[in-house]
C-alpha positions, -999 to +999 in steps of 0.1 A: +417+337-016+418+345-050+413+316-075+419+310-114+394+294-134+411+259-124+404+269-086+446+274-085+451+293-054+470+325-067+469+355-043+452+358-009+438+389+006+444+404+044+411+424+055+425+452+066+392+472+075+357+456+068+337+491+072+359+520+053+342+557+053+336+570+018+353+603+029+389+577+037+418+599+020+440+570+009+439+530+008+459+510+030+484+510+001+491+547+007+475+555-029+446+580-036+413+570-041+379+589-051+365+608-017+329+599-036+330+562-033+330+536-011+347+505-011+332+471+011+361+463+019+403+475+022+431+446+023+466+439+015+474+417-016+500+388-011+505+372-044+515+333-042+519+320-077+515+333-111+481+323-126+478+291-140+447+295-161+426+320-175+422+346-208+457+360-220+476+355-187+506+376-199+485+400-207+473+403-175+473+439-156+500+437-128+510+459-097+534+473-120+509+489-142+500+514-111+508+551-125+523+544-156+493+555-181+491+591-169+494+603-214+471+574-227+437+572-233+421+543-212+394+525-229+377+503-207+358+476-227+323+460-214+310+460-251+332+466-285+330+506-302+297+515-330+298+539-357+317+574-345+335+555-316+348+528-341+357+554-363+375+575-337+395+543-326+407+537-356+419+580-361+436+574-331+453+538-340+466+557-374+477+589-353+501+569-331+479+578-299+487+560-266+457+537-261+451+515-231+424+492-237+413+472-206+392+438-215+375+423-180+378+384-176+353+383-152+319+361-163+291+376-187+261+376-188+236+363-218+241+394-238+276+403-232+306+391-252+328+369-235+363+382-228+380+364-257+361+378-282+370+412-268+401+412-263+406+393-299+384+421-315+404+452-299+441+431-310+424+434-349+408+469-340+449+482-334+460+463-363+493+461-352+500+497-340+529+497-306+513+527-294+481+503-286+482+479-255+456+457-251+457+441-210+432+421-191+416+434-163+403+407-135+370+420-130+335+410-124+305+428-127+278+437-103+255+470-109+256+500-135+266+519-100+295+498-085+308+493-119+307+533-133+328+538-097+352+504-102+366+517-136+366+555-123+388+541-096+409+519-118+415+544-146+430+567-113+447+539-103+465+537-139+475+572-137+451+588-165+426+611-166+410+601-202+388+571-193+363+560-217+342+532-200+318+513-230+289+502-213+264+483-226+232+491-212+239+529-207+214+554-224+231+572-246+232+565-283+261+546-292+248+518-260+214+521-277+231+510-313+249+486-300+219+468-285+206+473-317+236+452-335+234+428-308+201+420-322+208+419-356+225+382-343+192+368-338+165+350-349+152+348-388+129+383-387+167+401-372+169+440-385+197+448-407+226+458-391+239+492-400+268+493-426+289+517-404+292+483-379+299+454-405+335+456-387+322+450-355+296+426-363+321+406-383+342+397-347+305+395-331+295+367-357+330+349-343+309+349-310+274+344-324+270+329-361+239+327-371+211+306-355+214+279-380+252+276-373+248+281-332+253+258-305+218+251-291+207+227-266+170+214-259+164+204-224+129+185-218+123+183-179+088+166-165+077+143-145+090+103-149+066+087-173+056+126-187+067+112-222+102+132-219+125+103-237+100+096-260+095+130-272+134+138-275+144+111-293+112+119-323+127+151-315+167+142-324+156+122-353+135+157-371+167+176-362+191+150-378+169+149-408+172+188-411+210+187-417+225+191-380+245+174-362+227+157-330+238+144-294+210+128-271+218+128-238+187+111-222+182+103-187+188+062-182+217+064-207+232+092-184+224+079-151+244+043-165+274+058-179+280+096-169+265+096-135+273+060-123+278+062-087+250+088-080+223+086-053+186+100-057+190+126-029+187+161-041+225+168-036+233+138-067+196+146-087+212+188-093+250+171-095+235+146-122+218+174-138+246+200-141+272+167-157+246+166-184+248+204-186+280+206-190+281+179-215+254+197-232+276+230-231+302+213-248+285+203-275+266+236-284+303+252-280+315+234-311+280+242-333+261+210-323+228+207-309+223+189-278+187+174-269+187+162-227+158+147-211+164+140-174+133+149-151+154+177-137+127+188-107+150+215-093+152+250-108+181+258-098+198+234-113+177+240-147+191+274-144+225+267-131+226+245-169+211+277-191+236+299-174+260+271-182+252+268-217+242+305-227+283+310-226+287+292-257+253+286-275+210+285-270+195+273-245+156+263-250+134+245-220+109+221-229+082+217-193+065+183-202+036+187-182+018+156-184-004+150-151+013+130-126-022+106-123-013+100-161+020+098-155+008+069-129-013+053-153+014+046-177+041+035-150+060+014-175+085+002-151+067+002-120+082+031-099+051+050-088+039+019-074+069+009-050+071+052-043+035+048-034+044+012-012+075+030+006+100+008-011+118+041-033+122+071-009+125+107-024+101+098-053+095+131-079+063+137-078+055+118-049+079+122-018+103+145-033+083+178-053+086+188-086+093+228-089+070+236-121+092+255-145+083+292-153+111+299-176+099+269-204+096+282-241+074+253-247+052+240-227+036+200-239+009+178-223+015+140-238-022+134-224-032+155-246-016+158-280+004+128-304+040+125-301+040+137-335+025+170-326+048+175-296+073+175-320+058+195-341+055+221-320+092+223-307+098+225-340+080+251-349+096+267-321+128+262-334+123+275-368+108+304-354+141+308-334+162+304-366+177+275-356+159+241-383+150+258-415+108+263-419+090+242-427+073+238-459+040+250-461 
């Protein structure tokens, strides 16, 4: 079953053989397909309702697109055109050439463009010409391999033999220059960007302003009693003061108002987790910084939450690693103690375990430093990063 982005049933798909040969001379369709590659899997496609959500959906490549690009030039975008390629693009906007450009709405990764900024940047790139289509493709992305063969296969599929596929982490020089630009978005020590690109870069700052202006959200995880909340909220304050705009999402105030209802079994902790995520995600989408402190003991729900923010903004993990017999000693409200007496079952720390991050960009010890200098040095951090101003000497 195929599914739009608000789960809306759309089309469904018959298996029609599971194990195809790579040598099959036609799909089940009846239409061509490259001897040289091997698809998992050959089925019918029984649409059921027009999409209900997603990027551009009349813009969305159809079954009636099959064979009815065999003059244009298909230009399949996974990353935007640098220096000769932007140049040519434009030559052949201002010629009147018959362009197909193909913009996947499948998800990204952390240093690909999301969909809308393509497809927004190739509308601007063909400034209006008829002879330029802009369409999006529903694809997803797997492996420089599968995907080289996907677009061969769909460029056939279109009826044209001009393909240019942009790929992003290819070898040649115009991928190498546009990792280059992408880094140029970074960080206060960035290189300059080349001048030849200051039209792309312009739609790639739409995506990615700079660090000062960027979503970011700083997620403490540790152990209950680590020093997490009180960290964060000296934390929040320091950011305030540095002119941004602040949302503390910390674990109690959470648990009574955005997670009421949850359990303590690991299903609700990673459930609780991800809602503060995608709270989190929110927030950096509109340029705000959001600071979480929930004890988060799973990694895969701290990575299901980077992956979640990383669409729209930063994403920095802060491991507080105080010792748990520290973490004891403090016991402000008496919850090691009834673990330790049987009276709270799945305990972090003590019947339920604590996966140590390995990911963390910071890494603080309350045992052993102030709360002023844990602060201190997530800040630091984030000036590093570009994202507070530095601090005066």
């Amino acid at each position: 079953m195929l599914r739009d982005e608000e789960f809306t049933p759309f089309a469904r798909i018959t298996v029609v053989d599971d194990e195809p040969s790579a040598g099959d001379a036609e799909q089940a369709d009846g239409r061509p397909q490259a001897a040289d590659v091997a698809l998992p899997v050959h089925g019918r496609v029984e649409p059921l309702r027009p999409r209900e959500a997603g990027l551009r959906r009349a813009d969305v490549l159809t079954a009636g697109d099959c064979g009815a690009y065999a003059d244009a030039t298909v230009v399949l975008l996974r990353r935007l055109p640098v220096g000769e390629e932007a140049r040519s693009w434009r030559r052949q906007v201002g010629a009147g050439a018959r362009l197909l450009v193909l913009v996947p709405s499948g998800p990204v990764g952390t240093a690909d463009v999301p969909p809308a900024v393509l497809a927004s940047a190739a509308d601007a790139m063909a400034d209006g010409s008829p002879s330029t289509v802009v369409k999006v493709v529903p694809l997803s992305w797997r492996d420089p391999v599968s995907d080289r063969a996907v677009a061969a296969l769909l460029a056939r599929w279109l009826g044209s033999t001009d393909l240019h596929y942009l790929d992003p982490d290819g070898d040649d020089e115009p991928a190498v220059r546009w990792r280059r630009l992408i880094a140029t978005l970074d960080g206060p020590d960035r290189p300059e960007p080349d001048p030849d690109d200051a039209e792309t870069l312009q739609h790639l700052r739409r995506w990615r302003p700079a660090p000062a202006d960027r979503g970011l959200v700083v997620m403490f995880t540790g152990l209950s009693g680590s020093g997490k909340s009180t960290v964060a909220r000296a934390l929040a304050e320091h950011v305030r003061d540095a002119g941004r705009t602040v949302t503390l999402l910390d674990g109690d105030v959470v648990r009574t108002f955005l997670s009421a209802g949850l359990g303590f079994d690991r299903e609700s902790r990673e459930r609780n987790v991800e809602r503060i995520g995608f709270v989190a995600a929110e927030v950096a989408r509109h340029g705000g910084v959001a600071i979480c402190a929930p004890i988060a003991p799973y990694r895969v729900s701290r990575q299901r939450v980077r992956e979640l923010v990383q669409q729209h903004g930063d994403f920095l993990l802060v491991h507080v690693s105080t010792p748990l017999e520290e973490c004891e000693r403090r016991d402000l409200k008496g919850l090691y103690a009834k673990a330790r007496a049987g009276l709270i079952t799945e305990f972090t720390g003590i019947s339920d375990p604590y996966e140590t991050p390995e990911d963390a960009d910071v890494v603080i010890d309350t045992s052993a430093v102030s709360t002023s200098e844990a602060v201190r040095q997530v800040t630091e951090r984030l000036s590093t990063g570009g994202w507070l101003p530095a601090a005066a000497p």
